[in-house]
C-alpha atoms as a printed R data frame, in Angstrom:
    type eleno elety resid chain resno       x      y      z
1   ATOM     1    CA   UNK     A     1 248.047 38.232 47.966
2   ATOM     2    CA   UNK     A     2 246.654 37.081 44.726
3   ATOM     3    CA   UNK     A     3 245.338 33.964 46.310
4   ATOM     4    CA   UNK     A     4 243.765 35.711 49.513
5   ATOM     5    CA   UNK     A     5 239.935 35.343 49.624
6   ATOM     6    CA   UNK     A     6 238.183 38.648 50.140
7   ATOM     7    CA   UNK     A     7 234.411 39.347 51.796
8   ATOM     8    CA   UNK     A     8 231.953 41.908 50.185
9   ATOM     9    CA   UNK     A     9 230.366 43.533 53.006
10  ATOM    10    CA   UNK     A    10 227.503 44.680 50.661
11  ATOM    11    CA   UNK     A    11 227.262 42.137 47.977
12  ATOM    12    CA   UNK     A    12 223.946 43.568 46.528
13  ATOM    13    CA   UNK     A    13 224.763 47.136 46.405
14  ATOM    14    CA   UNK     A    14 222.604 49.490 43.692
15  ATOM    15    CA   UNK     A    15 224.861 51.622 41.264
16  ATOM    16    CA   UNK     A    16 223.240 54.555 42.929
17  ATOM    17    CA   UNK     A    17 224.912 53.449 46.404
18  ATOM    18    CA   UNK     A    18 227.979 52.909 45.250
19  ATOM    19    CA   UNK     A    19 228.429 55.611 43.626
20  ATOM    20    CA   UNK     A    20 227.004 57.710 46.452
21  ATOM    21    CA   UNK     A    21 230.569 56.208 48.329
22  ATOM    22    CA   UNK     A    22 232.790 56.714 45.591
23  ATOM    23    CA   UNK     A    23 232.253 60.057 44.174
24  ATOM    24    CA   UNK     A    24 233.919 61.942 46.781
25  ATOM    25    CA   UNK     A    25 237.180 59.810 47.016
26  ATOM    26    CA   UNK     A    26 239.938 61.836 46.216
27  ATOM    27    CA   UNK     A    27 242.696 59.607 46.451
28  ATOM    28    CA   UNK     A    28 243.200 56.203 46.990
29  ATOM    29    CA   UNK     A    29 246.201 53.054 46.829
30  ATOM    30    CA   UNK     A    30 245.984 49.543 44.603
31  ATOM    31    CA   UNK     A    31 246.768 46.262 46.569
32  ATOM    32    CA   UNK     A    32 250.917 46.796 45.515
33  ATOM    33    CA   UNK     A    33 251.081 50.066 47.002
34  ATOM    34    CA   UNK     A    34 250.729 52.064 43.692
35  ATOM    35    CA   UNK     A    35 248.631 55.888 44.537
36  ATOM    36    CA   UNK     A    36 246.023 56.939 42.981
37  ATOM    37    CA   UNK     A    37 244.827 60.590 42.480
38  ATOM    38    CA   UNK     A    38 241.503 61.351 41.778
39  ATOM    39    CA   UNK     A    39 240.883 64.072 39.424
40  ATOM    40    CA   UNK     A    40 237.234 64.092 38.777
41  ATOM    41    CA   UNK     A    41 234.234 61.940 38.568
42  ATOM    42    CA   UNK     A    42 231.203 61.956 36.784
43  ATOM    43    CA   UNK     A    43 228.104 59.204 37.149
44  ATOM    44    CA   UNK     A    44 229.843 56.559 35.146
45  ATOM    45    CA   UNK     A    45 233.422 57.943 34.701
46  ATOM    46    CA   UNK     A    46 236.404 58.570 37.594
47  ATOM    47    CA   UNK     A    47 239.685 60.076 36.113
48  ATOM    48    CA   UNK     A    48 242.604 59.016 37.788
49  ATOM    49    CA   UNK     A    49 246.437 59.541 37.731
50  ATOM    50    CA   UNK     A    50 248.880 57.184 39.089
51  ATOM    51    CA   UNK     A    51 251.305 59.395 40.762
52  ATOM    52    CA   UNK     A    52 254.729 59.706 39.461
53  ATOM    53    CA   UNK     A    53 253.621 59.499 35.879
54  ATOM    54    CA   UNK     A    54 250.958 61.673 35.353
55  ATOM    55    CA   UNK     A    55 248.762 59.856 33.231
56  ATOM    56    CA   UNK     A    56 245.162 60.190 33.409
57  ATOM    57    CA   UNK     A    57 243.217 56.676 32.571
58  ATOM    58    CA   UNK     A    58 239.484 57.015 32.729
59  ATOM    59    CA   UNK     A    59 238.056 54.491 35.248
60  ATOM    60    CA   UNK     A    60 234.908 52.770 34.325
61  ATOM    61    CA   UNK     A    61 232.434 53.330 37.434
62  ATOM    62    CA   UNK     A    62 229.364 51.205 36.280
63  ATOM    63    CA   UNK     A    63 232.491 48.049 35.407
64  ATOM    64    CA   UNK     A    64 233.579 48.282 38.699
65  ATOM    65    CA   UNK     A    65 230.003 47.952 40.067
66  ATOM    66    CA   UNK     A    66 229.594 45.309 37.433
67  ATOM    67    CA   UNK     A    67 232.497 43.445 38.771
68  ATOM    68    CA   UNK     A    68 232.037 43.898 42.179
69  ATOM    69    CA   UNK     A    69 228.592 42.036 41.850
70  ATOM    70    CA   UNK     A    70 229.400 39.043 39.896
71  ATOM    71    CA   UNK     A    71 233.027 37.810 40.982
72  ATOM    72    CA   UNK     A    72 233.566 35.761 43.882
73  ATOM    73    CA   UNK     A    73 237.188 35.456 42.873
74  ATOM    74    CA   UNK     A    74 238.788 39.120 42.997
75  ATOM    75    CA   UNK     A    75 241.929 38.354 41.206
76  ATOM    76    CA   UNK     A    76 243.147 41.487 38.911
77  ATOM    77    CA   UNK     A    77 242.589 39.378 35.758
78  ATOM    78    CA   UNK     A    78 239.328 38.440 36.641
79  ATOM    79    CA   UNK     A    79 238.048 42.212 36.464
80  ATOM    80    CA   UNK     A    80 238.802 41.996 32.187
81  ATOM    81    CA   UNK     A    81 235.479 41.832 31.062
82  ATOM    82    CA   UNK     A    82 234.049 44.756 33.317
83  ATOM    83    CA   UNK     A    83 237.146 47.334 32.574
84  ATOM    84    CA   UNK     A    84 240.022 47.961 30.017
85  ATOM    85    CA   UNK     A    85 243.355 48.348 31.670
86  ATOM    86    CA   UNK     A    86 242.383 49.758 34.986
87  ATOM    87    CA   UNK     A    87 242.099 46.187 37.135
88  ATOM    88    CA   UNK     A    88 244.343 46.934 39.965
89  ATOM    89    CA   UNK     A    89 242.921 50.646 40.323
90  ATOM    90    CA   UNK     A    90 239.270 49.001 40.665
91  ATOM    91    CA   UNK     A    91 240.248 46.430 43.198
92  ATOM    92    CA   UNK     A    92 242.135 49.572 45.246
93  ATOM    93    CA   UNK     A    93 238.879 51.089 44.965
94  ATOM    94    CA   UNK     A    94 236.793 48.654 46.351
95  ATOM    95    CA   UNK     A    95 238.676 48.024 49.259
96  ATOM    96    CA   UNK     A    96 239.270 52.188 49.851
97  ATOM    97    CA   UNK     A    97 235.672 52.491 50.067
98  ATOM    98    CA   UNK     A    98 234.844 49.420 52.063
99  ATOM    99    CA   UNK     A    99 233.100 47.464 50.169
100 ATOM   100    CA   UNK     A   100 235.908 44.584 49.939
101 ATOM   101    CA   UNK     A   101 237.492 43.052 53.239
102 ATOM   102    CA   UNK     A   102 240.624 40.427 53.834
């Protein structure tokens, strides 16, 4: 999968329109299959548990907007410099809400 090319289907998207899609997720799955629980969000910040080990890792709204506009290759690693640890919960994100198609 790592090698798959994926389409934005709104490559210029304001913050304010992406957030107006993600704020209401309330759960969602990464690429591998891992779920996602959404326990709040607030402007900039989503708090998420992976299930089955209830840890909460804040996810970085404003990196994954950040991200979303400026890669063309949507490889995990490649999300580093927008978000600490929470790659593979971003790219789950994107495609949850649409904006990311194989």
């Amino acid at each position: 999968m790592s090698n798959q090319e994926y389409t934005k289907t709104n490559p210029n998207i304001s913050y304010e329109e992406f957030y107006s899609l993600v704020k209401d997720v309330k759960n969602f799955s990464s690429l591998t299959g891992r779920k996602y629980e959404v326990q709040s969000t607030d402007n900039e910040i989503m708090k998420i548990v992976r299930l089955f080990t209830d840890k909460i890792w804040p996810l970085n709204l404003k990196g994954v907007h950040q991200a979303y506009l400026n890669l063309t290759d949507f490889k995990t690693v490649n999300f580093k410099p927008y978000l600490n640890r929470t790659h593979s919960p971003a790219l789950g994100l994107l495609f949850h809400v649409g904006l990311l198609i194989k």
